[in-house]
C-alpha positions as CSV (number, residue, x, y, z in Angstrom):
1,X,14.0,-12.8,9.7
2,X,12.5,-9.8,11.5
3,X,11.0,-8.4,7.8
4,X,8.7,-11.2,8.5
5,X,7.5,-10.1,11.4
6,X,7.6,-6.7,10.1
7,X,5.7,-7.6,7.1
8,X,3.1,-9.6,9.0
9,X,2.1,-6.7,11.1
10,X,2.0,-4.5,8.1
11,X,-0.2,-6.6,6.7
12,X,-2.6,-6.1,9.9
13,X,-2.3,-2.9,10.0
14,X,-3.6,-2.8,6.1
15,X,-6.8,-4.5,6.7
16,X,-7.4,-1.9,9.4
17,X,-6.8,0.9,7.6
18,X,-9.2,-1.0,5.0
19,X,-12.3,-1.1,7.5
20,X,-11.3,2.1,9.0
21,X,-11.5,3.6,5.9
22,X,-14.4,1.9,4.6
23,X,-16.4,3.0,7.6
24,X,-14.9,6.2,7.7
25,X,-16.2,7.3,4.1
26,X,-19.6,6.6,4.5
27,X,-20.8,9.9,4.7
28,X,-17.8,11.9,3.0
29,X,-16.1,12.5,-0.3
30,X,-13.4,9.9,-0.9
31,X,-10.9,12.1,-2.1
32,X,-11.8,14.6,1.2
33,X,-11.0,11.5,3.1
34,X,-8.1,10.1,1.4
35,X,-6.5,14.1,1.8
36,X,-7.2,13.5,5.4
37,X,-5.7,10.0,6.1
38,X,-2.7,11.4,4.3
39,X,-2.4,14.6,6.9
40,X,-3.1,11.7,9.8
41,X,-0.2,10.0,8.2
42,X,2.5,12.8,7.6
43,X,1.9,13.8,10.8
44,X,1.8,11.1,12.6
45,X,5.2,9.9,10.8
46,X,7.3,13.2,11.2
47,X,6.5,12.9,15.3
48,X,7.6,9.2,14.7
49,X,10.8,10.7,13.1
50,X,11.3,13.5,15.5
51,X,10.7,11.0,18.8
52,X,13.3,8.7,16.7
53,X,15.9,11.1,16.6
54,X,15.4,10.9,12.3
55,X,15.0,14.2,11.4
56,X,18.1,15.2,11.2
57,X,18.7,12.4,8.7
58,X,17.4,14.5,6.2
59,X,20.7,15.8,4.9
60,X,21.9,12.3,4.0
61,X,19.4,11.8,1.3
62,X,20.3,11.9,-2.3
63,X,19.2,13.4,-5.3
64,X,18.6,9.9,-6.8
65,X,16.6,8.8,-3.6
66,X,14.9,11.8,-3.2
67,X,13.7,11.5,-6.9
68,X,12.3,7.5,-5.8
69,X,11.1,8.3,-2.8
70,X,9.0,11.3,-4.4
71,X,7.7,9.0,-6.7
72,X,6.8,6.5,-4.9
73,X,5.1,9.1,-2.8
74,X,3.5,10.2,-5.7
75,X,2.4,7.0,-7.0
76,X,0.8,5.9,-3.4
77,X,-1.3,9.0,-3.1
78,X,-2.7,8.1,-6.6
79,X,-3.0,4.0,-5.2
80,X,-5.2,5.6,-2.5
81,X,-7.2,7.8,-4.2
82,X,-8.1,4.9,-6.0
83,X,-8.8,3.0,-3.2
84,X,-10.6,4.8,-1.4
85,X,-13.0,5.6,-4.4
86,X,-13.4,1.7,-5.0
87,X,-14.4,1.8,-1.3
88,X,-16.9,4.0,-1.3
89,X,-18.5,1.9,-3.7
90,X,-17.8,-1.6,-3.1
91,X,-17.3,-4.2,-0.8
92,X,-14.4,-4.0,1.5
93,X,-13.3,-7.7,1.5
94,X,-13.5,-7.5,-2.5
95,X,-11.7,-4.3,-3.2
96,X,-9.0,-5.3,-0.4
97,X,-8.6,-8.6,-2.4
98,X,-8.3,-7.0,-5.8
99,X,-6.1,-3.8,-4.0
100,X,-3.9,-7.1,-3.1
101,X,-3.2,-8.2,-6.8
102,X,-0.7,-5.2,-6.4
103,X,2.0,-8.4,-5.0
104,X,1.3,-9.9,-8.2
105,X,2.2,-6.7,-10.4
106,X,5.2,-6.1,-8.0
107,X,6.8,-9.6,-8.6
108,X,6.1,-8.7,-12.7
109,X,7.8,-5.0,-11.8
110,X,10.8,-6.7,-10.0
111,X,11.5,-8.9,-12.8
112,X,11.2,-6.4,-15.0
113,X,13.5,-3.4,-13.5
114,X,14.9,-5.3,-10.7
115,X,16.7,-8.3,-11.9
116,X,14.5,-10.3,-9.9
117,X,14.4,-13.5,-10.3
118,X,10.7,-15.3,-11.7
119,X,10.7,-18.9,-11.0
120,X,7.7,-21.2,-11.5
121,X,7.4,-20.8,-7.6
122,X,6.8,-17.3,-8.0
123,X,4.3,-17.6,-11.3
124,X,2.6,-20.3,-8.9
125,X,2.3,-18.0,-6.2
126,X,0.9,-14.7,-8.4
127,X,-1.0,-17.1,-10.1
128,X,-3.2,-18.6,-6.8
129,X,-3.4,-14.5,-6.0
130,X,-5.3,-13.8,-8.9
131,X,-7.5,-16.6,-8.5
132,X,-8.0,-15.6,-4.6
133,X,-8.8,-12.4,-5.7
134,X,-11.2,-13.6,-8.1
135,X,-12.6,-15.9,-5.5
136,X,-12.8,-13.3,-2.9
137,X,-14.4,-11.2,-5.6
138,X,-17.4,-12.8,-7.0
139,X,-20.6,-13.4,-5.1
């Protein structure tokens, strides 16, 4: 039960970075601040490794992993670019609601390639997202 607790705080930690970023961009490029956050972050993540005792975990990675965890790399450098570009020009409770329709692509995705089950809870669930999102969205 701690990926609750894990997931909770995550999810705190993303609606900082969301007004941190949103005031942070006012006066610069997105993409200049995107390349920035992403420098805070590698850095800030290889100490975390280092002080962890991690790094030398390296060698126990995979070809097959590797390959994922690139492209998930990959593909959240490209989320954020997006982000922050819909931040620089919109409203930060309205692009952090629509950002958050990601859940409902993810439990398409799992389906999908995972085996994951969809169950009419589920649909439910991405369904009251969407119209959140929607809520949260007009004005």
């Amino acid at each position: 039960m701690s990926w609750i607790i894990f997931a909770i705080l995550s999810a705190i930690f993303a609606a900082l970075v969301a007004i941190f970023g949103k005031i942070g961009i006012q006066n610069i490029d997105s993409v200049l601040g995107t390349t920035l956050r992403s420098f805070v972050m590698f850095s800030f993540l290889a100490a975390t490794s280092i002080f962890l005792g991690k790094a030398n975990l390296f060698s126990t990675i995979d070809k097959k992993a590797l390959f994922y965890i690139i492209l998930s790399g990959v593909a959240g450098a490209i989320s954020w670019l997006f982000y922050f570009f819909a931040l620089k020009g919109g409203p930060v409770s309205s692009v952090a609601a629509i950002d958050r329709l990601s859940v409902v692509f993810v439990v398409i995705l799992a389906f999908l390639f995972l085996g994951e089950k969809l169950t009419g809870q589920s649909i439910l669930g991405a369904a009251l997202l969407i119209i959140g999102a929607i809520l949260l969205t007009l004005k």
